[in-house]
SEMI-716360 format. One record per residue (C-alpha): x, y, z. Coordinates in steps of 0.2 Angstrom, whole numbers, padded with zeros to 4 digits, always signed. Layout:
XYZ/...
//
This chain:
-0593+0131-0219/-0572+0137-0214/-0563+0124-0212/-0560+0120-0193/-0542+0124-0186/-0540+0111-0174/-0524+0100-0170/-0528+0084-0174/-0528+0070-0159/-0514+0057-0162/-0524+0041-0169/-0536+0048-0174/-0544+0046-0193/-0547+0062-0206/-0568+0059-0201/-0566+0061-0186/-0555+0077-0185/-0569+0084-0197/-0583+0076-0186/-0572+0088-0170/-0571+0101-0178/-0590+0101-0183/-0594+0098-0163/-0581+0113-0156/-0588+0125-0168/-0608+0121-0165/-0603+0121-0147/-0598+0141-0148/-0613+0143-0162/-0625+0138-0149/-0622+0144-0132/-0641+0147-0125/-0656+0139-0121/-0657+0120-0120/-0638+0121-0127/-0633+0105-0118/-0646+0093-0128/-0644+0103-0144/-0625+0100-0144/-0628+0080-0142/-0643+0079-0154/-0629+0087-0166/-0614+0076-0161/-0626+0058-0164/-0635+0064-0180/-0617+0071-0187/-0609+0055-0183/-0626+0044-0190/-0624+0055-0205/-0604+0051-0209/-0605+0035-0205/-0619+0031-0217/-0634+0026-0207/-0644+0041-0211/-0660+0031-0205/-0655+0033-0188/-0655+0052-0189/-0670+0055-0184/-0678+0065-0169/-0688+0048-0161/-0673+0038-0162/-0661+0052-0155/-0673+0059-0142/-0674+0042-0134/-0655+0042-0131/-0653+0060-0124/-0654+0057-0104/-0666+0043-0109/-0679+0055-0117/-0680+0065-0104/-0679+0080-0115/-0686+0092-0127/-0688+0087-0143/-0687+0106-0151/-0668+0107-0148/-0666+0090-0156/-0677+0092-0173/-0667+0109-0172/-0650+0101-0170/-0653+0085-0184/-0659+0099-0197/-0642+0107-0193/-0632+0092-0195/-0641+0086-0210/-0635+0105-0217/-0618+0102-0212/-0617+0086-0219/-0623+0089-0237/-0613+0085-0250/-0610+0098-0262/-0620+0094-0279/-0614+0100-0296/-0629+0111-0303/-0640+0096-0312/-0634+0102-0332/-0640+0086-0340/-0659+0086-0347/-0659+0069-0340/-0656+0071-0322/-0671+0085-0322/-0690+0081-0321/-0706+0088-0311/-0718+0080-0299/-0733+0074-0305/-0741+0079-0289/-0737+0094-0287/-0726+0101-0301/-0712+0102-0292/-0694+0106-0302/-0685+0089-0295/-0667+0084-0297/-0657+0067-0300/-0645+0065-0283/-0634+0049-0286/-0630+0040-0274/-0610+0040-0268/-0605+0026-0277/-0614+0031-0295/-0624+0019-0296/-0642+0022-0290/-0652+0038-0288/-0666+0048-0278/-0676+0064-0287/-0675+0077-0273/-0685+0093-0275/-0674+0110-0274/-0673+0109-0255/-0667+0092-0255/-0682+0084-0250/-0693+0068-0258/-0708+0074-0249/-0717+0090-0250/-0737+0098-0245/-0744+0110-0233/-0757+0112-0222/-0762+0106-0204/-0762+0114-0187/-0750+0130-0188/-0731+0124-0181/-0733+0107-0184/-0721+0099-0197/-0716+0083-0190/-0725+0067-0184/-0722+0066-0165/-0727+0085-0166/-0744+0080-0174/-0746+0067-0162/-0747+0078-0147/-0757+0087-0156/-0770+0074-0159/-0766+0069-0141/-0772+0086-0133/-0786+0087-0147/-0792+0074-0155/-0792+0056-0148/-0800+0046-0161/-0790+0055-0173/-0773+0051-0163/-0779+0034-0161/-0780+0031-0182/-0763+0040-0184/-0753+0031-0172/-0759+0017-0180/-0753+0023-0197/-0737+0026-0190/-0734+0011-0180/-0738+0003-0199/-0725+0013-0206/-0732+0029-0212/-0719+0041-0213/-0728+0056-0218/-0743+0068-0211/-0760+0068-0220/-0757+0083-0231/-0741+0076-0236/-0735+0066-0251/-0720+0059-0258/-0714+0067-0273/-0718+0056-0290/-0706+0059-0303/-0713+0063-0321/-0705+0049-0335/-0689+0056-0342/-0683+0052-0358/-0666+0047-0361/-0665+0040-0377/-0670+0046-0396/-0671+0063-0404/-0656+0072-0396/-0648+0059-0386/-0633+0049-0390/-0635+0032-0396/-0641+0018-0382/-0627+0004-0379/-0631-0014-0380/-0619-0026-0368/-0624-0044-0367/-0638-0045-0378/-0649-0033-0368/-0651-0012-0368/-0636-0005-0355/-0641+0004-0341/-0633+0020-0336/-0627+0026-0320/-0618+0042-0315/-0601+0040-0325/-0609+0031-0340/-0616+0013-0344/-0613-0004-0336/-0621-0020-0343/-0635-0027-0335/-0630-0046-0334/-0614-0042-0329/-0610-0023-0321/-0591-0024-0323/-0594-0023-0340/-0594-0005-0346/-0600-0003-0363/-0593+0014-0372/-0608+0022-0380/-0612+0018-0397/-0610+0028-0414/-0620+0038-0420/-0627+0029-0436/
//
């Protein structure tokens, strides 16, 4: 997106500004129709998303503090999925045969994402999802959406899945999560595994940090 052209307000920090100017421009995007809830839907998941509670960004949990739920829920999910698209980082194009792999499940071409600080990761498919699957009643592609659909249809049905839910299921029946395929990272074609501490290192984004002790770096090892 252009950057925004805003004066910043005194006191303010640089997230905030961008945080601004992400609210006045999806304020003159989105002018019609339920505008009011989408703009606040946007402001909450933008400020969940920057502020590293992602979890929170979710339509239950922002619906319930839009005029205490006494909303819609389209011009929220609509508002989250722009804010998660805003929010993206930008990713270098995975170049590095080990940070590619496929979903057993489904065969699904899935990327390594590291995490900010390098040191952990998530396989993502190419939309940037870990779930994936189709099917169900035509327009429903979350779980409160499927809900009332089992509400209005099926009660039995809506009985079990609410129970799944309120277990923790966090995906509809013709979902799955995405299983990543073994990669191989050492051997033919690979540089030479470093050992730190007596024990294999392990690698992160920017190279490899001992085990026992992950302020030690080792440097790769030679090539015999």
């Amino acid at each position: 997106m252009a950057p925004h052209q805003h004066a910043p307000v005194p006191g303010e920090t640089a997230d905030e500004h961008r945080r601004r100017g992400l609210s006045v421009r999806y304020r003159k995007a989105h002018t019609r129709g339920a505008y009011r809830v989408r703009w606040d839907a946007y402001d909450l998941a933008v400020l969940y998303l920057s502020t590293g509670r992602a979890h929170l960004a979710t339509p239950k949990q922002i619906h319930a503090q839009i005029n205490g739920g006494r909303c819609a829920f389209a011009p929220v999910r609509a508002a989250i999925a722009d804010a998660r698209r805003d929010c993206a980082p930008a990713q270098t194009p995975a170049t590095d045969p080990r940070d590619l792999t496929t979903c057993t499940e489904c065969g699904a071409r899935l990327i390594r994402h590291w995490t900010s600080d390098g040191m952990d990761f998530t396989w993502l498919d190419e939309a940037g999802s870990r779930q994936a699957g189709e099917g169900g009643p035509p327009g429903i592609d979350s779980i409160e959406d499927y809900l009332d659909w089992l509400r209005a249809h099926d009660m039995r049905g809506y009985s079990a899945f609410l129970a799944q839910v309120t277990l923790g299921a966090g995906l509809l029946p013709w979902q799955h999560w995405h299983r990543p395929a073994p990669v191989i990272e050492t051997g033919a074609g690979f540089p030479p595994l470093p050992w730190c501490c007596g024990e294999p290192a392990r690698r992160v984004r920017d190279g490899w940090i001992c085990r026992e002790d992950p302020q030690h770096r080792p440097a790769a090892a030679t090539a015999l």
